[in-house]
C-alpha positions as CSV (number, residue, x, y, z in Angstrom):
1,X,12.4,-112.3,-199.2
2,X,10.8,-111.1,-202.7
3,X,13.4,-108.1,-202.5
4,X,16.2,-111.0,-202.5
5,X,14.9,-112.9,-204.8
6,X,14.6,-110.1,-207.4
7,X,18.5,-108.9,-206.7
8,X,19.3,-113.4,-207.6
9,X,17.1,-112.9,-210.6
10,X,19.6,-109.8,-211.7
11,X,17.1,-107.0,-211.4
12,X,18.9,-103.8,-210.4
13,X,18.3,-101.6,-207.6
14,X,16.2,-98.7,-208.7
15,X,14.1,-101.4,-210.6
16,X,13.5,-102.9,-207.4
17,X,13.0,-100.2,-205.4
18,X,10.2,-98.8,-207.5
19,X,8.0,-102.3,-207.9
20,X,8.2,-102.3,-203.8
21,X,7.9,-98.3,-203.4
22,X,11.1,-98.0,-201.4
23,X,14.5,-96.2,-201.6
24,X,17.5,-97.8,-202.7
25,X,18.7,-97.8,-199.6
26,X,16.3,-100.1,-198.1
27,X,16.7,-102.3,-200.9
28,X,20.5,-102.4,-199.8
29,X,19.9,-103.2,-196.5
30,X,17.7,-106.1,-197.3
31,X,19.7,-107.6,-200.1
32,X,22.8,-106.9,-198.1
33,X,24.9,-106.4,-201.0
34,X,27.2,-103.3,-201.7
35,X,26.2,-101.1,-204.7
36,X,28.9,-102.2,-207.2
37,X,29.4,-99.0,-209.0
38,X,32.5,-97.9,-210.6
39,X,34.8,-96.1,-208.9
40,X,35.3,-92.3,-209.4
41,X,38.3,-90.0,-209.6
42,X,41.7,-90.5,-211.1
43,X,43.8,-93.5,-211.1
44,X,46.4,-93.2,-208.9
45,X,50.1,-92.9,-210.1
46,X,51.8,-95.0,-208.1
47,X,51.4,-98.0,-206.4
48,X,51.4,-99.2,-202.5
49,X,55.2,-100.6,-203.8
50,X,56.2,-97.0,-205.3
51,X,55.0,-95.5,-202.2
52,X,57.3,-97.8,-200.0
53,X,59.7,-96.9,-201.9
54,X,59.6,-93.7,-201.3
55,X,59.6,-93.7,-197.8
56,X,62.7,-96.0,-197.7
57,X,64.6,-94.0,-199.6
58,X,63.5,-90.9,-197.3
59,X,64.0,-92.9,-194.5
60,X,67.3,-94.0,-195.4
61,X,68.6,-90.7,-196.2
62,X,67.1,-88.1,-194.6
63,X,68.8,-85.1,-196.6
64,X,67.8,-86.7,-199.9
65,X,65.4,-84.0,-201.8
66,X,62.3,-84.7,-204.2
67,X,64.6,-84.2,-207.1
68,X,67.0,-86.8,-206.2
69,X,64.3,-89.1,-205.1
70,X,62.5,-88.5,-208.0
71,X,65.7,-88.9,-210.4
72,X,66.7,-92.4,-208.7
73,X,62.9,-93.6,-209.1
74,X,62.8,-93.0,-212.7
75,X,66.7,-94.2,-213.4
76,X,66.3,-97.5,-211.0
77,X,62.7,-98.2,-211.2
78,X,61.3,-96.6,-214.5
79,X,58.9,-94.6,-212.0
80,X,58.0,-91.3,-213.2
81,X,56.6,-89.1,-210.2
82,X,56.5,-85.0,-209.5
83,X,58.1,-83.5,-207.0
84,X,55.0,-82.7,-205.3
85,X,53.7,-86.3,-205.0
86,X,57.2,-87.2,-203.3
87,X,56.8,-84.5,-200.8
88,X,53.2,-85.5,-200.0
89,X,53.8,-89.2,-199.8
90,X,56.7,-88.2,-197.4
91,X,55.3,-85.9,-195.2
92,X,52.0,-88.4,-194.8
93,X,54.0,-91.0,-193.9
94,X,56.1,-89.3,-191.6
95,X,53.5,-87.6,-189.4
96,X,51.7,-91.0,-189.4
97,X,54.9,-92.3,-187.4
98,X,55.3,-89.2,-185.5
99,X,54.5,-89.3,-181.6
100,X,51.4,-87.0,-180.6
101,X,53.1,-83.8,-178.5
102,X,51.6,-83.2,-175.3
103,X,49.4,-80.1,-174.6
104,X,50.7,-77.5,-172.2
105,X,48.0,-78.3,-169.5
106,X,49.1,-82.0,-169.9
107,X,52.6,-81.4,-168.8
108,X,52.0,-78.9,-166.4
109,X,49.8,-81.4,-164.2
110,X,52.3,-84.3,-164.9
111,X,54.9,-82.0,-163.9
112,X,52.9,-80.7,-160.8
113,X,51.7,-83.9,-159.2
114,X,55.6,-85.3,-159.6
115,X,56.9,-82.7,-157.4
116,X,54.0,-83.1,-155.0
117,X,55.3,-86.8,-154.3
């Protein structure tokens, strides 16, 4: 209860965890709260809408490359993207979408027990 009280007052983790001699983790678990620090790494370059985007386009048009992609982004939609990120959000998309292919032990039983019927 004191640990709660202490995150209400605005006392930070570590603080708290040393005045009760525990980890931050404990602390976390008690309070129940997420620890709010800032997030690491680079921003990404384009958005969840950009990324649609792209997929539609590659969707749309299967034989369209990077480069054209890439040159109707930036004249329709001001978007500029390499080659390599058009690729990647393609191919991650795609594979998502993709059925899973069945192993060769798979088929050979499902083939096997059909012809035994």
């Amino acid at each position: 209860m004191a640990i709660i009280c202490g995150r209400q007052m605005g006392l930070d983790m570590p603080t708290l965890a040393k005045q009760f001699k525990t980890s931050k983790s404990v602390i976390w678990a008690t309070s129940n709260t997420p620890n709010l620090s800032k997030a690491t790494g680079r921003p990404l370059k384009t958005s969840s809408g950009d990324d649609r985007i792209i997929v539609r386009m590659s969707k749309k048009n299967p034989r369209l490359t990077s480069t054209d992609i890439n040159s109707e982004l930036k004249d329709h939609y001001g978007v500029q993207v390499s080659f390599l990120k058009i690729s990647q959000k393609i191919s991650v998309d795609m594979a998502s979408r993709c059925p899973r292919t069945l192993s060769k032990d798979v088929c050979a039983t499902l083939y096997s027990s059909e012809g035994a019927q």
